[in-house]
N, C-alpha and C positions, 0 to 999 in steps of 0.2 A: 532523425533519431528513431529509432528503434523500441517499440514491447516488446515482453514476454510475456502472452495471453495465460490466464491462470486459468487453467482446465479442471473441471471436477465430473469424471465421469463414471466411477464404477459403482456408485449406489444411482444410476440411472437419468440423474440430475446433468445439469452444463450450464455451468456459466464461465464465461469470458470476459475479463475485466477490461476495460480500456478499449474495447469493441465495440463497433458499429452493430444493430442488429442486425443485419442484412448479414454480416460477418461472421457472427455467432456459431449459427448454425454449420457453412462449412467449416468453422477451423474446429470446433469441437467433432465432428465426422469425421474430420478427417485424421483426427489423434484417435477417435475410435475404432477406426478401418483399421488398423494396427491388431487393436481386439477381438474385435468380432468375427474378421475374415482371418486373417493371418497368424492368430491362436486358433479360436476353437476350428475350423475349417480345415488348415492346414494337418492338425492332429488327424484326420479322417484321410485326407489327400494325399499324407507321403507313406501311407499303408503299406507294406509287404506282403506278398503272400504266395508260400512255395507251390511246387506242384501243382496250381491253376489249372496247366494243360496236361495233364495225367491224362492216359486213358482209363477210362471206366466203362463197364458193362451196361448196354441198355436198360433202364428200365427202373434201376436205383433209385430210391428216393435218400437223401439224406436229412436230418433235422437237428440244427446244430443251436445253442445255448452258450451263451457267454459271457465274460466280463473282460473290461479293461479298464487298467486304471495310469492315470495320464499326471504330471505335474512335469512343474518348467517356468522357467523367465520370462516377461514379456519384454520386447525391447521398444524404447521410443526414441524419439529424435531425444538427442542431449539438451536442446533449447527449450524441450518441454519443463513442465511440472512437475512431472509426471513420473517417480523413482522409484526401485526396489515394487516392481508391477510383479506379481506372482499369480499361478494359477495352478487346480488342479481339478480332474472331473473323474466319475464315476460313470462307466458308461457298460448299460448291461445290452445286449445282441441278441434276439431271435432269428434262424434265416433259415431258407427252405433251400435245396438243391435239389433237382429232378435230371438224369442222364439222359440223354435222348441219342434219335437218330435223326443224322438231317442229309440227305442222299449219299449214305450208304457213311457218311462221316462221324466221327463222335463227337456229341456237341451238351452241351450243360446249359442250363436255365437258373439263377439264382435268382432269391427275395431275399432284402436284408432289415429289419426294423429294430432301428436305434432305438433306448430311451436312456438320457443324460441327467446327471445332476455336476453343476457346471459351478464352483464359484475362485474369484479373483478379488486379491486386496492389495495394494498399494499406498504409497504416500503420494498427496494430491500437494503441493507447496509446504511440505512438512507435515499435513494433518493426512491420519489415516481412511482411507477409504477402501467400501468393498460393495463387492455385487455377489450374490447366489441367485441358482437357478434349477428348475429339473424338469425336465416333461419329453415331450418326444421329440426325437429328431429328423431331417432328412430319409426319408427312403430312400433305398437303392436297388435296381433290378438290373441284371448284367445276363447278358447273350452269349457264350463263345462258341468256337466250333474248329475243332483242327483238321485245316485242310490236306495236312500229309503226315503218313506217318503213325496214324493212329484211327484205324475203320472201325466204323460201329460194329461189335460184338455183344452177341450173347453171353450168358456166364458160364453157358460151358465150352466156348473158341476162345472165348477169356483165357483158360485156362493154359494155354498152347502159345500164349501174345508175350511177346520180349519186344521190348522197347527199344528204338535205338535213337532217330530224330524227328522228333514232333515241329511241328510248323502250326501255331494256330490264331484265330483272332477273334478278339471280344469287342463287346459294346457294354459301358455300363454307364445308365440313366439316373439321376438323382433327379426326385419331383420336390420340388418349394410343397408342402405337406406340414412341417416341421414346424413346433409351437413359434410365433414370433412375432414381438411386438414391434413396431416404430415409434415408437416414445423411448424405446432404448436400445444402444450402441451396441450388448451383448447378448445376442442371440441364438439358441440350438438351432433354430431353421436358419436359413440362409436368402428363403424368398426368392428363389431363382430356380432354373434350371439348371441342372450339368451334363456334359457329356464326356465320358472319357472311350473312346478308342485306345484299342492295346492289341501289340504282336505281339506273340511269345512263341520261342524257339528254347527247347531242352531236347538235350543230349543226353543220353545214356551210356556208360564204360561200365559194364559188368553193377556192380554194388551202389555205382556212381553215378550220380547223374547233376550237370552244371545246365541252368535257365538261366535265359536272357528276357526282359521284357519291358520295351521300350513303351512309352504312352503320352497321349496328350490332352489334359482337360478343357477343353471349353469351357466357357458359361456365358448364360444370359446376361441381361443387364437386372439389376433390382431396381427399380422406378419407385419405390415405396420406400427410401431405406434413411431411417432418422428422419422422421418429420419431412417426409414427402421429395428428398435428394434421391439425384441418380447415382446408382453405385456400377459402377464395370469394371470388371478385372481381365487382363489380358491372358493368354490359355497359359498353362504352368504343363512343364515338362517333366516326367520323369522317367528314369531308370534303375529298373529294379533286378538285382542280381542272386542268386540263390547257389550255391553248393550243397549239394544235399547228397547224402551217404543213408542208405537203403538196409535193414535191418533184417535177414530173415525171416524174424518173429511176425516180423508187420511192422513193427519200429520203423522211425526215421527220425535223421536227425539233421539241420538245415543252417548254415551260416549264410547270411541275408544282409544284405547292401541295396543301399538306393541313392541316388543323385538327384536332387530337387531343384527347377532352375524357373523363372519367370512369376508372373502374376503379379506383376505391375498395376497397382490400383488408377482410377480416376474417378475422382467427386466433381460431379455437375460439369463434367470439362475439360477440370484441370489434372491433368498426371503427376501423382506423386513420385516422393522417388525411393522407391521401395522394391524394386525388383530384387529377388532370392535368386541364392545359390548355396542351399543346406545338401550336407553329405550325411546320412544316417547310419550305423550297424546294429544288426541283433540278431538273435536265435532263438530258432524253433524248433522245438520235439514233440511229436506224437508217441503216442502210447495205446496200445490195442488194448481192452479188459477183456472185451471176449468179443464172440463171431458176429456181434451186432454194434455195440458199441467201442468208443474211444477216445481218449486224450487230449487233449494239444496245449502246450504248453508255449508262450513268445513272450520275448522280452526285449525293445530296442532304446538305443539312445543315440544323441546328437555327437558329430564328427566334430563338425564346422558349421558354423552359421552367419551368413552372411547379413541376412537381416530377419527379422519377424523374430518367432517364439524359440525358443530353448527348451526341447523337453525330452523326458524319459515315459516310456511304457514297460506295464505287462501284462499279460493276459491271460486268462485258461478260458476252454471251452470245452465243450460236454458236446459229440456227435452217435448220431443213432443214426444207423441207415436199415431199411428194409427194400420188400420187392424184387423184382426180377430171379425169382426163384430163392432165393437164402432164403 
Protein backbone atom coordinates (compact mmCIF):
# COMPACT_ATOMS: atom_id res chain seq x y z
CA UNK A 1 0.00 0.00 0.00
CA UNK A 2 0.90 3.20 -0.87
CA UNK A 3 0.86 7.28 0.87
CA UNK A 4 0.37 10.54 -0.23
CA UNK A 5 2.91 12.51 2.13
CA UNK A 6 0.94 15.83 2.85
CA UNK A 7 3.52 18.53 2.28
CA UNK A 8 3.25 22.07 3.73
CA UNK A 9 5.99 24.19 2.33
CA UNK A 10 5.47 27.70 1.27
CA UNK A 11 5.24 29.64 4.65
CA UNK A 12 8.64 27.81 5.39
CA UNK A 13 7.26 25.13 7.62
CA UNK A 14 7.20 20.89 6.55
CA UNK A 15 5.43 18.46 7.73
CA UNK A 16 4.85 14.99 6.40
CA UNK A 17 2.25 12.91 7.50
CA UNK A 18 2.55 9.25 7.66
CA UNK A 19 6.48 9.61 7.59
CA UNK A 20 9.34 8.31 9.25
CA UNK A 21 11.52 11.17 10.44
CA UNK A 22 14.41 10.32 8.78
CA UNK A 23 11.94 10.61 5.79
CA UNK A 24 10.62 14.01 6.36
CA UNK A 25 13.23 15.99 5.64
CA UNK A 26 14.17 14.44 2.03
CA UNK A 27 10.52 14.13 0.63
CA UNK A 28 9.73 17.58 1.78
CA UNK A 29 13.27 19.01 -0.16
CA UNK A 30 12.63 17.36 -2.47
CA UNK A 31 9.03 18.88 -3.53
CA UNK A 32 10.99 22.09 -2.65
CA UNK A 33 13.75 21.71 -5.26
CA UNK A 34 10.84 22.28 -7.61
CA UNK A 35 10.78 25.77 -5.83
CA UNK A 36 13.61 26.98 -4.97
CA UNK A 37 15.89 25.94 -7.94
CA UNK A 38 13.71 25.41 -10.72
CA UNK A 39 11.40 28.65 -10.19
CA UNK A 40 13.18 31.32 -8.82
CA UNK A 41 16.83 30.06 -10.40
CA UNK A 42 15.66 29.09 -13.66
CA UNK A 43 13.83 32.76 -14.02
CA UNK A 44 17.64 34.17 -13.97
CA UNK A 45 19.23 30.97 -16.20
CA UNK A 46 17.08 31.00 -19.36
CA UNK A 47 18.05 34.95 -19.78
CA UNK A 48 18.37 36.41 -23.22
CA UNK A 49 20.42 38.94 -24.06
CA UNK A 50 21.12 40.68 -27.67
CA UNK A 51 24.18 42.03 -28.87
CA UNK A 52 26.52 40.61 -26.14
CA UNK A 53 29.36 40.44 -28.64
CA UNK A 54 28.91 43.94 -30.36
CA UNK A 55 32.02 45.67 -30.91
CA UNK A 56 32.61 48.58 -28.56
CA UNK A 57 35.30 51.19 -28.32
CA UNK A 58 37.97 50.90 -25.67
CA UNK A 59 37.53 52.46 -22.75
CA UNK A 60 33.72 52.88 -22.21
CA UNK A 61 32.17 52.61 -19.19
CA UNK A 62 28.54 51.87 -19.17
CA UNK A 63 26.03 51.95 -15.94
CA UNK A 64 22.99 50.40 -16.44
CA UNK A 65 19.70 50.39 -13.73
CA UNK A 66 16.76 48.05 -14.01
CA UNK A 67 13.72 46.29 -13.20
CA UNK A 68 12.13 43.04 -14.09
CA UNK A 69 9.04 41.78 -13.32
CA UNK A 70 8.53 37.94 -13.36
CA UNK A 71 5.12 35.60 -12.71
CA UNK A 72 4.24 32.07 -13.83
CA UNK A 73 3.13 28.40 -12.66
CA UNK A 74 4.93 26.13 -10.57
CA UNK A 75 4.62 22.70 -11.70
CA UNK A 76 4.75 19.58 -9.11
CA UNK A 77 4.56 16.03 -9.42
CA UNK A 78 0.44 15.15 -9.74
CA UNK A 79 0.98 12.79 -6.51
CA UNK A 80 1.79 15.88 -4.58
CA UNK A 81 -0.33 18.08 -2.36
CA UNK A 82 0.61 20.54 -3.78
CA UNK A 83 -2.06 22.57 -6.49
CA UNK A 84 -2.52 25.88 -8.25
CA UNK A 85 1.46 26.87 -6.96
CA UNK A 86 1.91 30.37 -8.23
CA UNK A 87 4.63 32.85 -8.15
CA UNK A 88 5.72 36.23 -8.94
CA UNK A 89 8.94 38.60 -8.15
CA UNK A 90 10.15 42.08 -8.33
CA UNK A 91 13.49 42.15 -9.20
CA UNK A 92 15.53 45.56 -9.46
CA UNK A 93 19.49 45.33 -11.32
CA UNK A 94 22.47 47.42 -10.82
CA UNK A 95 25.50 46.42 -13.20
CA UNK A 96 28.77 47.99 -14.37
CA UNK A 97 30.31 47.44 -17.92
CA UNK A 98 33.81 48.56 -18.70
CA UNK A 99 35.15 47.95 -22.68
CA UNK A 100 38.64 46.87 -22.59
CA UNK A 101 41.55 45.66 -24.70
CA UNK A 102 42.77 42.34 -24.26
CA UNK A 103 45.72 41.71 -27.18
CA UNK A 104 44.81 43.80 -29.45
CA UNK A 105 40.81 42.05 -29.14
CA UNK A 106 37.70 43.69 -27.76
CA UNK A 107 36.75 42.30 -24.67
CA UNK A 108 34.01 43.46 -21.83
CA UNK A 109 34.02 43.12 -17.99
CA UNK A 110 30.50 43.04 -16.43
CA UNK A 111 29.26 43.36 -12.50
CA UNK A 112 25.73 42.44 -11.95
CA UNK A 113 23.86 42.98 -8.31
CA UNK A 114 20.35 41.67 -7.96
CA UNK A 115 18.04 42.59 -5.32
CA UNK A 116 14.49 40.57 -5.21
CA UNK A 117 11.22 40.69 -3.69
CA UNK A 118 10.18 37.14 -4.30
CA UNK A 119 6.67 35.61 -3.14
CA UNK A 120 4.59 32.27 -3.89
CA UNK A 121 1.05 30.93 -2.64
CA UNK A 122 -0.54 27.77 -3.37
CA UNK A 123 -2.98 25.25 -2.02
CA UNK A 124 -1.20 22.88 0.41
CA UNK A 125 -4.24 19.58 0.61
CA UNK A 126 -6.83 22.34 -0.06
CA UNK A 127 -5.71 24.98 2.55
CA UNK A 128 -3.92 27.90 1.29
CA UNK A 129 -0.43 28.57 1.73
CA UNK A 130 2.29 31.17 0.92
CA UNK A 131 5.89 32.37 1.23
CA UNK A 132 7.37 36.26 0.69
CA UNK A 133 10.65 37.35 0.43
CA UNK A 134 13.10 40.30 -0.49
CA UNK A 135 16.76 41.07 -0.14
CA UNK A 136 19.70 40.33 -2.31
CA UNK A 137 20.52 38.03 -4.74
CA UNK A 138 23.23 36.07 -6.27
CA UNK A 139 26.02 38.21 -8.05
CA UNK A 140 27.22 37.81 -11.18
CA UNK A 141 30.60 38.79 -12.99
CA UNK A 142 31.04 37.83 -16.60
CA UNK A 143 34.52 37.99 -18.83
CA UNK A 144 34.02 37.98 -22.73
CA UNK A 145 36.25 38.76 -25.38
CA UNK A 146 35.83 38.24 -29.26
CA UNK A 147 38.41 36.47 -30.78
CA UNK A 148 37.63 37.34 -34.57
CA UNK A 149 36.09 39.80 -36.22
CA UNK A 150 36.05 42.55 -33.91
CA UNK A 151 39.71 44.43 -32.77
CA UNK A 152 40.06 46.66 -30.06
CA UNK A 153 39.42 50.28 -31.23
CA UNK A 154 39.58 53.60 -30.40
CA UNK A 155 36.50 55.89 -30.68
CA UNK A 156 37.85 57.44 -33.51
CA UNK A 157 38.80 53.86 -35.82
CA UNK A 158 35.50 53.15 -34.22
CA UNK A 159 34.19 55.24 -36.45
CA UNK A 160 35.43 53.59 -39.95
CA UNK A 161 34.36 49.55 -38.23
CA UNK A 162 31.49 47.71 -40.22
CA UNK A 163 30.75 44.58 -38.76
CA UNK A 164 30.44 41.49 -40.58
CA UNK A 165 31.30 38.01 -38.32
CA UNK A 166 31.99 38.24 -34.81
CA UNK A 167 33.32 34.96 -33.20
CA UNK A 168 33.47 35.50 -29.18
CA UNK A 169 33.62 33.88 -25.75
CA UNK A 170 32.53 34.57 -22.32
CA UNK A 171 32.74 33.30 -18.72
CA UNK A 172 30.11 34.29 -16.27
CA UNK A 173 30.55 33.61 -12.44
CA UNK A 174 27.71 33.54 -9.99
CA UNK A 175 29.12 33.68 -6.02
CA UNK A 176 26.65 32.06 -3.22
CA UNK A 177 26.67 35.89 -1.62
CA UNK A 178 22.93 35.99 -1.86
CA UNK A 179 20.47 36.36 1.40
CA UNK A 180 19.72 32.48 2.26
CA UNK A 181 18.41 30.58 4.83
CA UNK A 182 18.38 26.70 5.48
CA UNK A 183 15.37 26.34 7.53
CA UNK A 184 13.65 27.34 4.28
CA UNK A 185 12.86 25.59 0.76
CA UNK A 186 12.66 29.36 -0.98
CA UNK A 187 15.49 31.06 -1.44
CA UNK A 188 17.06 34.47 -3.39
CA UNK A 189 20.60 32.99 -3.02
CA UNK A 190 21.23 29.68 -4.28
CA UNK A 191 24.31 28.83 -1.79
CA UNK A 192 26.64 27.68 -4.52
CA UNK A 193 28.66 28.52 -7.22
CA UNK A 194 27.93 28.69 -11.04
CA UNK A 195 29.67 28.88 -13.92
CA UNK A 196 28.46 29.53 -17.26
CA UNK A 197 30.76 29.38 -20.48
CA UNK A 198 29.25 30.89 -23.77
CA UNK A 199 30.32 31.21 -27.63
CA UNK A 200 28.59 33.71 -29.57
CA UNK A 201 28.78 34.05 -33.28
CA UNK A 202 26.77 37.25 -35.16
CA UNK A 203 26.47 37.97 -38.38
CA UNK A 204 25.95 41.10 -39.97
CA UNK A 205 23.76 41.84 -43.60
CA UNK A 206 23.71 45.57 -44.11
CA UNK A 207 20.81 46.80 -41.15
CA UNK A 208 20.81 43.02 -40.11
CA UNK A 209 22.40 41.19 -38.07
CA UNK A 210 21.26 37.17 -36.79
CA UNK A 211 23.44 35.70 -33.21
CA UNK A 212 23.95 32.46 -32.24
CA UNK A 213 24.97 31.65 -28.59
CA UNK A 214 25.28 28.45 -27.34
CA UNK A 215 26.14 27.84 -23.35
CA UNK A 216 26.45 25.61 -20.51
CA UNK A 217 25.91 26.27 -16.68
CA UNK A 218 27.70 24.33 -14.17
CA UNK A 219 27.14 24.45 -10.60
CA UNK A 220 28.55 23.35 -7.38
CA UNK A 221 26.97 21.20 -5.01
CA UNK A 222 24.96 23.11 -2.02
CA UNK A 223 26.03 20.97 1.12
CA UNK A 224 23.86 23.27 3.42
CA UNK A 225 20.54 23.13 1.76
CA UNK A 226 17.16 22.63 3.94
CA UNK A 227 18.48 21.55 7.10
CA UNK A 228 21.92 20.45 6.35
CA UNK A 229 20.89 18.10 2.68
CA UNK A 230 23.04 17.85 -0.16
CA UNK A 231 21.57 19.62 -3.22
CA UNK A 232 23.32 18.97 -6.90
CA UNK A 233 22.08 19.77 -10.18
CA UNK A 234 23.33 18.56 -13.24
CA UNK A 235 24.85 21.64 -15.90
CA UNK A 236 21.61 22.95 -17.97
CA UNK A 237 22.08 23.77 -21.52
CA UNK A 238 21.09 26.66 -23.36
CA UNK A 239 20.55 28.32 -26.64
CA UNK A 240 20.01 31.55 -27.23
CA UNK A 241 18.98 33.08 -30.74
CA UNK A 242 18.61 36.96 -31.53
CA UNK A 243 17.45 38.70 -35.04
CA UNK A 244 18.09 41.96 -34.53
CA UNK A 245 17.36 44.76 -37.20
CA UNK A 246 19.62 47.90 -36.66
CA UNK A 247 18.18 51.55 -36.62
CA UNK A 248 20.05 54.35 -38.09
CA UNK A 249 19.08 56.53 -35.11
CA UNK A 250 20.91 54.14 -32.81
CA UNK A 251 17.66 52.23 -32.40
CA UNK A 252 17.42 48.52 -32.56
CA UNK A 253 15.09 46.26 -32.30
CA UNK A 254 15.65 42.20 -31.46
CA UNK A 255 13.45 39.01 -31.74
CA UNK A 256 14.95 36.62 -29.26
CA UNK A 257 14.72 32.76 -28.80
CA UNK A 258 16.04 30.29 -26.39
CA UNK A 259 16.17 26.57 -25.88
CA UNK A 260 16.43 25.25 -22.28
CA UNK A 261 17.47 21.65 -21.66
CA UNK A 262 19.00 19.64 -18.42
CA UNK A 263 19.39 20.35 -14.72
CA UNK A 264 18.42 17.24 -13.47
CA UNK A 265 18.23 17.63 -9.45
CA UNK A 266 19.61 15.03 -6.82
CA UNK A 267 18.92 15.14 -2.97
CA UNK A 268 21.41 13.26 -0.77
CA UNK A 269 21.89 10.79 -3.65
CA UNK A 270 18.88 10.14 -5.14
CA UNK A 271 18.18 11.80 -8.80
CA UNK A 272 15.01 13.11 -9.29
CA UNK A 273 13.15 13.03 -12.31
CA UNK A 274 12.90 16.47 -13.37
CA UNK A 275 15.10 17.20 -16.24
CA UNK A 276 13.77 20.35 -18.62
CA UNK A 277 13.34 20.90 -21.98
CA UNK A 278 11.56 24.81 -22.07
CA UNK A 279 11.55 26.81 -25.42
CA UNK A 280 11.13 30.61 -24.66
CA UNK A 281 10.32 33.77 -27.13
CA UNK A 282 10.54 37.64 -26.60
CA UNK A 283 11.59 41.06 -27.66
CA UNK A 284 13.86 43.67 -27.19
CA UNK A 285 14.03 47.39 -28.17
CA UNK A 286 16.47 49.98 -27.41
CA UNK A 287 15.97 53.48 -27.39
CA UNK A 288 18.76 56.22 -27.57
CA UNK A 289 17.66 59.79 -25.56
CA UNK A 290 20.77 61.36 -26.25
CA UNK A 291 24.69 60.94 -26.91
CA UNK A 292 25.12 59.58 -23.28
CA UNK A 293 22.12 57.77 -22.21
CA UNK A 294 19.32 55.05 -23.25
CA UNK A 295 16.41 52.56 -23.33
CA UNK A 296 15.96 49.13 -23.35
CA UNK A 297 12.85 47.74 -23.30
CA UNK A 298 12.27 43.28 -23.13
CA UNK A 299 9.55 41.29 -22.76
CA UNK A 300 9.61 37.19 -22.89
CA UNK A 301 7.35 34.28 -22.38
CA UNK A 302 7.20 30.48 -22.28
CA UNK A 303 6.77 28.21 -25.74
CA UNK A 304 6.68 24.85 -24.08
CA UNK A 305 7.49 23.59 -20.96
CA UNK A 306 8.43 20.37 -20.21
CA UNK A 307 8.86 20.51 -16.65
CA UNK A 308 9.60 23.24 -13.71
CA UNK A 309 8.10 26.89 -13.89
CA UNK A 310 5.87 28.50 -16.32
CA UNK A 311 6.57 32.04 -16.57
CA UNK A 312 6.34 35.60 -18.38
CA UNK A 313 8.71 38.73 -18.13
CA UNK A 314 9.43 42.24 -18.65
CA UNK A 315 11.78 44.71 -18.19
CA UNK A 316 13.20 48.27 -18.82
CA UNK A 317 16.50 49.45 -17.91
CA UNK A 318 18.05 52.85 -17.70
CA UNK A 319 22.04 52.88 -19.35
CA UNK A 320 24.53 55.80 -19.07
CA UNK A 321 27.82 55.28 -20.64
CA UNK A 322 30.84 57.65 -20.58
CA UNK A 323 34.71 57.76 -21.01
CA UNK A 324 36.95 57.04 -23.86
CA UNK A 325 36.50 60.35 -25.17
CA UNK A 326 32.41 61.17 -25.46
Amino acid sequence: MHFIPLITVFDGTCEVHGATVPTRVSLCAAFGIIMSVLAVTNVKAQDAEPRSYTNTPVGLNFLLAGYLYSEGKIAFDPSSSITDAQFHSHTGVLAYVRSLDVGGKSAKFDVILPFSSFSAHGLVDGQPRAREMSGLGDPRIRFSVNLFGAPALSVKEFANYQQDLIIGISLQVSAPLGQYDNSKLLNLGNNRWSFRPELGISKAWGPWTLEVAPSVTAFTDNTDFFNGSTFAQAPIYLVQGHIIYNFQSGAWVSLDGTYFSGGRTTLNGVRGNNEQANTRAGLTVALPVDRYNSIKLNASTGISTRTGSEFSTFGVAWQYRWGAGY
